[in-house]
Every structure is written in C-alpha cells, then in structure tokens.
C-alpha positions as CSV (number, residue, x, y, z in Angstrom):
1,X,107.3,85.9,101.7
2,X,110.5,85.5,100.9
3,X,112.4,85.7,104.3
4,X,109.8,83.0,105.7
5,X,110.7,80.3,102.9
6,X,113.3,78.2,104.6
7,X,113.9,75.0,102.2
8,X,116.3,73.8,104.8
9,X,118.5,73.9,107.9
10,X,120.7,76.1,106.9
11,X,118.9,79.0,105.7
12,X,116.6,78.8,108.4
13,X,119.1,79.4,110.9
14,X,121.0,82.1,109.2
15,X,117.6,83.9,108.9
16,X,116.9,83.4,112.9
17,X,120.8,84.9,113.6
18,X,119.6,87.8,111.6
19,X,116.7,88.3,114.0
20,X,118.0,86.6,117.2
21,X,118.4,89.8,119.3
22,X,117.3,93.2,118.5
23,X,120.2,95.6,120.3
24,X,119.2,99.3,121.9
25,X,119.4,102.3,120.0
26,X,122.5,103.7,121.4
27,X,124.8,100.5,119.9
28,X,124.3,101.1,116.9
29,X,126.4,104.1,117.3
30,X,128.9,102.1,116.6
31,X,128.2,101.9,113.2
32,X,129.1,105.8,112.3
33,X,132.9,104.5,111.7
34,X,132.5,101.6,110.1
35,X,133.3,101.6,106.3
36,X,131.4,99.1,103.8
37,X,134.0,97.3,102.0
38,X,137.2,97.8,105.0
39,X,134.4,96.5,107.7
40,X,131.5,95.5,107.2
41,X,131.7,93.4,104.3
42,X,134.7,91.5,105.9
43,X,132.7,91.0,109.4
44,X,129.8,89.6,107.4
45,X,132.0,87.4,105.8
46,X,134.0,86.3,109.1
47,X,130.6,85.6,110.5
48,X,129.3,83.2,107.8
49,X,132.4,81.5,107.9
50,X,131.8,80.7,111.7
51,X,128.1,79.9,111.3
52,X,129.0,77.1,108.3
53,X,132.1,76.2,111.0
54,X,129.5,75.0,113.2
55,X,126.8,74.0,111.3
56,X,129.2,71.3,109.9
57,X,129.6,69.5,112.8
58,X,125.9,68.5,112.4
59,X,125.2,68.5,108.9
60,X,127.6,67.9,105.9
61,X,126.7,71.2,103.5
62,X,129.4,71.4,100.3
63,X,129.8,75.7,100.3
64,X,131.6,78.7,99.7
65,X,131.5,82.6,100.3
66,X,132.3,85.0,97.9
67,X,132.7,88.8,98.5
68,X,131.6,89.5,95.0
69,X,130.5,93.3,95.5
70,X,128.4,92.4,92.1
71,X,125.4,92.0,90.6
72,X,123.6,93.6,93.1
73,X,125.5,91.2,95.8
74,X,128.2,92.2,98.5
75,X,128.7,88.9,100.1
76,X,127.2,85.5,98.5
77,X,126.7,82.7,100.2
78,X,127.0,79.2,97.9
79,X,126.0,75.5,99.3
80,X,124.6,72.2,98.7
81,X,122.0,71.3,100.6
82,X,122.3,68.0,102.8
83,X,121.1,65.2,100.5
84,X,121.0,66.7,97.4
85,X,123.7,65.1,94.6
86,X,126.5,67.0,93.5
87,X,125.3,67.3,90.3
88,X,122.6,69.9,91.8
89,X,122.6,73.5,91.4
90,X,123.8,75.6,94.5
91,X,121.3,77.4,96.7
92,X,122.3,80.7,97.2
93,X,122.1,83.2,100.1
94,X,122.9,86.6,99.2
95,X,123.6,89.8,101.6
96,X,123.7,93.2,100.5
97,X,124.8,95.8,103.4
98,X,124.4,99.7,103.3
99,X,127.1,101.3,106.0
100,X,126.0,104.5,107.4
101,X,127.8,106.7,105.1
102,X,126.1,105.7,102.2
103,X,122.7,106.2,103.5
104,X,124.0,110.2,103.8
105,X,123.4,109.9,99.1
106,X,120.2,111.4,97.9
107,X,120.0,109.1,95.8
108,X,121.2,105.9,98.1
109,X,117.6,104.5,98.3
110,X,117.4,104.4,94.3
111,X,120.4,102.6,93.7
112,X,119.6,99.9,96.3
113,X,116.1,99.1,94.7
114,X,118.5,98.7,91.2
115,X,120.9,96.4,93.3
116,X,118.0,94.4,95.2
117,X,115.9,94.0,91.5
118,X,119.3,92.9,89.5
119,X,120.0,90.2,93.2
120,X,117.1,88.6,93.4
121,X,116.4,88.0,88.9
122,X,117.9,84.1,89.5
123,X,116.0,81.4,90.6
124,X,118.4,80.1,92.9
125,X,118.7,82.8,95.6
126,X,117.3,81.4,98.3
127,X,117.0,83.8,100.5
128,X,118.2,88.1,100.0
129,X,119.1,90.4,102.7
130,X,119.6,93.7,103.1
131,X,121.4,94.9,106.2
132,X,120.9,98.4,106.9
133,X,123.9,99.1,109.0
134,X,123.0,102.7,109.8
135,X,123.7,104.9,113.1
136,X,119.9,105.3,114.4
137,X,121.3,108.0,117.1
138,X,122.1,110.4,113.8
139,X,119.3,112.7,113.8
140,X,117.4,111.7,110.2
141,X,118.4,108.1,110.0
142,X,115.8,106.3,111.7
143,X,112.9,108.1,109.5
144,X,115.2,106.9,106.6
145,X,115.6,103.4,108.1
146,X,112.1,103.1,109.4
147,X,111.3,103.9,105.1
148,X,113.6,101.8,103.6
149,X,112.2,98.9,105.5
150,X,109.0,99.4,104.7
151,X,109.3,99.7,101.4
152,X,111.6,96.4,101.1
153,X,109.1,94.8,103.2
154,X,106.3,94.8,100.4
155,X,108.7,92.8,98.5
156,X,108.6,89.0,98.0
157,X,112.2,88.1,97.1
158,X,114.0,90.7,99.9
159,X,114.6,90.3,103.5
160,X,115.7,93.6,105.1
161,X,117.4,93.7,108.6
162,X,117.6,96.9,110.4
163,X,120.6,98.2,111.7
164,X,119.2,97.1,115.5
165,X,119.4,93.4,115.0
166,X,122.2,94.0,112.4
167,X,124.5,95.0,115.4
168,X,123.6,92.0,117.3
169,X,124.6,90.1,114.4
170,X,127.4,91.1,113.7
171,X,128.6,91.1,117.5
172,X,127.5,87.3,118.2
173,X,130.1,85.1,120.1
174,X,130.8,81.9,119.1
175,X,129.2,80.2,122.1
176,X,125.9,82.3,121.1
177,X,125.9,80.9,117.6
178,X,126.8,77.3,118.8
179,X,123.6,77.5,120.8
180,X,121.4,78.6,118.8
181,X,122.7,75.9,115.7
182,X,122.1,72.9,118.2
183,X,118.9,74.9,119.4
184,X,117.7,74.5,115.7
185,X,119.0,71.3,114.6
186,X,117.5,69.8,118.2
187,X,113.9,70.5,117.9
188,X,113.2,67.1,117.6
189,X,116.3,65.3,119.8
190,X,114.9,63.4,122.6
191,X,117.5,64.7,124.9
192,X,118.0,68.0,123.5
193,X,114.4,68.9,124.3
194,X,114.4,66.6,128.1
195,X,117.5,68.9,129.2
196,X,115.4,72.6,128.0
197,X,112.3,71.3,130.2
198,X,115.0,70.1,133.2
199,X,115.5,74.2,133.3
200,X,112.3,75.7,132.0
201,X,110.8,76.3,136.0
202,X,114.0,78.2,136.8
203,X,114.9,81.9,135.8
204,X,117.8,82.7,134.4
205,X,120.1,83.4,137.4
206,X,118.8,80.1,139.1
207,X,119.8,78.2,136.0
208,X,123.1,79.9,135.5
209,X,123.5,78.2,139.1
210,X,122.9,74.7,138.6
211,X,124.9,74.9,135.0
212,X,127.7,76.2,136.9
213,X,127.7,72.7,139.2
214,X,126.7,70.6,136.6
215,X,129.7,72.2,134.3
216,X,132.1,71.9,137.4
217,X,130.6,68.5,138.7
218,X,131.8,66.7,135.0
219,X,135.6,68.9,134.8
220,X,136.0,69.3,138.7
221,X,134.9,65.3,139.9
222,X,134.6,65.2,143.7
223,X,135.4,68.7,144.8
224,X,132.3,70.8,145.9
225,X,132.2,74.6,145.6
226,X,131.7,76.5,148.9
227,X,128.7,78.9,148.9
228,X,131.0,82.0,148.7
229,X,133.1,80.5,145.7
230,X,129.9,79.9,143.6
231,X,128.9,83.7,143.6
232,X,131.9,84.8,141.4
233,X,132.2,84.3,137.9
234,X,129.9,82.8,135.4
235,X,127.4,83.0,138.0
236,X,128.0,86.8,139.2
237,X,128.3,87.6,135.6
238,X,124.5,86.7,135.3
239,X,123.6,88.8,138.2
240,X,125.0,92.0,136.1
241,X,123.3,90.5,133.1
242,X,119.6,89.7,133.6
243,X,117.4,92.4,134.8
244,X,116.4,92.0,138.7
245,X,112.7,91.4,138.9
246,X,110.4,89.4,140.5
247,X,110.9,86.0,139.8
248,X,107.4,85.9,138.7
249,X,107.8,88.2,135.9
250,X,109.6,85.5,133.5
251,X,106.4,83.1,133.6
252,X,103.7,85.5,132.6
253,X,100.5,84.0,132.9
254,X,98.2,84.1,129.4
255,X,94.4,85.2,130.2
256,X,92.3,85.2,127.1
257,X,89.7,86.9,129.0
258,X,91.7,89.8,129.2
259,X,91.5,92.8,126.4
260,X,93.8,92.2,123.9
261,X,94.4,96.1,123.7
262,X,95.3,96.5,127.3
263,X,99.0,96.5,127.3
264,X,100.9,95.3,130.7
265,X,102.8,97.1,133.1
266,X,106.4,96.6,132.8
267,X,107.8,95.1,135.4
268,X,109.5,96.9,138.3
269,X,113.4,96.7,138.5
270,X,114.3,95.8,141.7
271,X,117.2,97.1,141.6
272,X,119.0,94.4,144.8
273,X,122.7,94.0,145.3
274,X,123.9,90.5,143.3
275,X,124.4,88.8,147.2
276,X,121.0,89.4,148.1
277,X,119.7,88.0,144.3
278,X,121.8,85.1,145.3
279,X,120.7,84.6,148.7
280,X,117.0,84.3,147.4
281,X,118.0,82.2,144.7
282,X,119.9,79.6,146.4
283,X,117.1,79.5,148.9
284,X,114.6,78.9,145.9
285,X,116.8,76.0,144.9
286,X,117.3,74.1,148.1
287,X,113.6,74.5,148.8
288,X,112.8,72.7,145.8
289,X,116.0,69.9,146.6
290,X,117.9,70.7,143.3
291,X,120.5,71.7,145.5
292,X,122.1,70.9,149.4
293,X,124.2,72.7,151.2
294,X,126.7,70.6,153.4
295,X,129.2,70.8,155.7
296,X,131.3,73.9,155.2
297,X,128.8,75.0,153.1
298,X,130.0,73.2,150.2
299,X,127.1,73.1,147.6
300,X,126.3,69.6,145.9
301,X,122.9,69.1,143.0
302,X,121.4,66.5,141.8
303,X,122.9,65.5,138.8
304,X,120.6,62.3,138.5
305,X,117.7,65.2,137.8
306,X,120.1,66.6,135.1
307,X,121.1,63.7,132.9
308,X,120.0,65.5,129.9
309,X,120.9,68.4,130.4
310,X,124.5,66.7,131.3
311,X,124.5,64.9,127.6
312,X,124.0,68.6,125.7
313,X,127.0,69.8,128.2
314,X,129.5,66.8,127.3
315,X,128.5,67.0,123.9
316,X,129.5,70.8,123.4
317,X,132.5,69.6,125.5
318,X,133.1,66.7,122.7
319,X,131.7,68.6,119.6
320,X,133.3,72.3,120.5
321,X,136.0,71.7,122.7
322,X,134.7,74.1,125.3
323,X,135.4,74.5,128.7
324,X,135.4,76.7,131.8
325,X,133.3,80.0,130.8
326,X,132.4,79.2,127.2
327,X,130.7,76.0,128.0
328,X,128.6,77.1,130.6
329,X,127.4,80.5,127.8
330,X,126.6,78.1,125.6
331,X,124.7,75.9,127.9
332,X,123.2,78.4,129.2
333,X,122.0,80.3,126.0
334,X,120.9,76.9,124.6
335,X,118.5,75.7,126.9
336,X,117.4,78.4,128.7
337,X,115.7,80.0,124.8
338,X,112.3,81.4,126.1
339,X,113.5,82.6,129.4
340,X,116.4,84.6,128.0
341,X,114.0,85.9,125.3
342,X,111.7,87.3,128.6
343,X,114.6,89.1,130.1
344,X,115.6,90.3,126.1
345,X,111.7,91.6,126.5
346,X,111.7,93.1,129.9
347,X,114.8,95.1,129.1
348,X,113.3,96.5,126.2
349,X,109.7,97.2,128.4
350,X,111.9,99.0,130.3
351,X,113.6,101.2,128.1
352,X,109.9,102.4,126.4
353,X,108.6,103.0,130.0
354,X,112.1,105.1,130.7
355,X,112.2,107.0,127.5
C-alpha cells in the first residue's frame, strides 16, 4: 500500500512523524477552534519547513512547499531526491487536511473522495495524506472518523491520519523531530547504534540521569553535581513525565508458549513521590558502577562507558546548536526509541483499564 512505499529517506520519515505518537482523546479538543486555511494549513506548512530544516543537515534534497489549496491538494510538498540529476522529475508529497468544522457538511465525506481521486491521478505523488483534524470529544465524530478511515484505508494511493496522531504532529518540538531524523538516517551508523545499546538496560528516568552528567560533563568540565542539584530540571521533569511502574514493566519478557489471545494486565502505577523514584534509581545506577557518589555527594559517571553516546551528544551540539534542556530532549528522545515507545504504551494500557 501506498503509505508503506517509501522510495527514500525523506518520505519515510515524514510518514513515521505522522505516526510517531498517537495523543489521548481529550487533546484533540483542541482542534474545535482551529480553522483550515487560518491554522491548520499554515501549521502543516511551518512543520514541513522544519522537518526539511533538519533533514538537510544530513542529506542534500533540492525542494519546495506550496499551499496550493488545489487539485485536490492543501499543502504540496516538492523535492529531489538525494542522487537523482536535476534534470529528474520532482517526487511529490501531498497533504490534504479536513478541520473539524468541515466534517459538521453532509456531504464533507463525498467531496473528499473527489479531492483524494483528482490528488492522487499523477504518477509522481509519492506519498498522499489525509489528516483528519477533527475533535473526537464531539459526540458523533469519532463514528465519522473511525468511517472515513476505513474507507480511505482500502485505498492504494491514500494515507489517512487520524486526528489522534494528527495532534501529535502538529505539536512536535524541534528536539523531537531532530531525534527522530538522526534516529532514521542512523540505522546503520556504527556509533549511532553503540550509544542506543549503551542505554537500552536503563528505563527512562535512569537514562534521563546519566544524559544529564554526560550533557553537563562535556559544557560543565570539572564541576560535579551534588546529589540534591541533579534532582531538578531535565531530570525532575522526567519524573512528571514517564509513568511510575515497576522497573520491570519496560522490558517485557516475550513467551511464545503463552496464548496469543490472552491479553496482559496493565501495569500498576505506583504512584511514588519523584524523591523516592530518584532514590531507587540512583541506587540502581551505582549498583551497577555507572555512577559514584563522592565526597559531598557530588555525583561523577563513567564517561569511558559512554563514548558513543557522547559522539551523538557533541554532534547535536555541532549539527543543532543545542544546549542546556534541548540537548538533553533530544538525546534523550533519540536513543532511548523503544523504551519511550513502552511508557507511550503503558500510558495508553492505562487509560483503557481506567475508562
């Protein structure tokens, strides 16, 4: 199908940023006041902008965006793929986007089957999506959603997006995409994939730790956080944003014995203050001698263990210009992939068990 032909890089990534998170029910509330051409048009616009920012800095791709609002297209993405000649004819990436307003038409369904038919008659789109930006909290909508998409589904040449990952879309930070580009482009860098294994035995909050050193070990030099300094921050921050559970939880263990039917129980929130997550984690760490507490408390890692990991740090340092906050997001959101895609799944295992 047409949303799982990727004839390079680029339109492989911009199809995994239109599925990289899908976002809760309630958020897409937000989407009642926003107007198709005023917002949402312009946002989609903004974002490809800043995906082909970054994508650059790895891969020369001649492009441009248009906001057409023709032929079927809202927002056309134009570009020459990395090594072909000049002389080539421009891939294309089209997006159409329905704002929750116009799903309210009778008749909104019809036209967009027209729009999707006239889109996708060239041979060089690439790749079409429709985003269905639509408030799924509006009584109705999500039985027209859950239609529309399965409808466009059956289709070879459309890729629809539901308003759930089209809010996380539209919402991702600049660190986020950054990540994910060098993510993509890494899968076969030597050092790229060294540094994700330096981190895969850690859960997020223990890995939000050591990136904090690392990050302040290569801007700060000698000086040594104390134990109470290291809780604040970046690293507190991760406290209010991974779910508390048993550490065990983010390495599920695979039985093929087991019945494929039988679901498993979602994990129990523990629900502990952020000093007592700490306290446990920082003990995990120095256990295992990534980390040593000295005098005063000061906390020191070792770096030698983390050289790969270091070389993705400087090089978002040399390649982005980040520092401080941003540079330890993105490191974070880059390496740590399948972990943070356990706590995206535990959140959402916990939200069917509480419904």
């Amino acid at each position: 199908m047409a949303q799982h032909d990727f004839p390079d890089h680029l339109s492989r990534i911009v199809f995994g940023l239109l599925h990289y998170r899908q976002a809760t029910i309630a958020q897409t509330a937000s989407f009642r006041d926003q107007w198709h051409d005023r917002d949402l048009c312009p946002a989609i616009e903004a974002k490809l902008n800043l995906i082909l920012d970054l994508f650059e800095r790895y891969q020369h791709a001649a492009f441009n965006i248009q906001g057409i609002r023709d032929g079927g297209v809202d927002v056309l993405l134009r570009y020459l793929p990395w090594g072909k000649s000049v002389e080539a004819v421009q891939s294309r990436i089209g997006f159409q986007v329905k704002s929750d307003r116009e799903l309210e038409a009778d008749d909104w369904f019809m036209k967009l089957k027209a729009q999707t038919f006239e889109a996708t008659a060239g041979p060089q789109m690439v790749n079409f999506y429709v985003l269905l930006c639509a408030d799924l909290t509006t009584k109705g909508r999500s039985k027209k959603v859950q239609n529309a998409l399965a409808d466009l589904t059956r289709s070879d040449r459309v890729s629809p997006v539901g308003p759930q990952f089209a809010y996380t879309f539209l919402s991702l930070r600049e660190e986020e995409i950054a990540a994910f580009v060098q993510a993509k482009l890494g899968d076969e860098d030597a050092v790229y994939l060294a540094a994700v294994e330096s981190l895969e035995q850690f859960t997020p909050t223990e890995a939000a730790i050591l990136i904090d050193l690392l990050v302040r070990d290569l801007t700060d030099g000698a000086d040594r956080p104390r134990l109470d300094k290291l809780q604040t921050g970046f690293v507190e921050r991760a406290y209010r944003s991974f779910p508390d559970v048993d550490r065990d939880a983010y390495f599920p263990e695979y039985d093929p014995e087991e019945d494929d039917e039988e679901e498993d129980e979602a994990p129990e929130i523990l629900a502990r203050a952020s000093s007592e997550r700490f306290e446990e984690d920082i003990s995990h760490l120095e256990a295992l001698g990534d980390i040593e507490l000295g005098r005063n408390d000061a906390v020191q890692t070792d770096t030698d263990s983390y050289r790969a990991a270091r070389a993705v740090i400087l090089d978002a340092m040399v390649r982005y210009g980040y520092r401080g906050e941003e540079l330890k997001v993105y490191t974070l959101t880059t390496l740590l992939q399948r972990q943070l895609g356990r706590a995206d799944e535990i959140a959402r295992e916990r939200d069917i068990v509480e419904v």
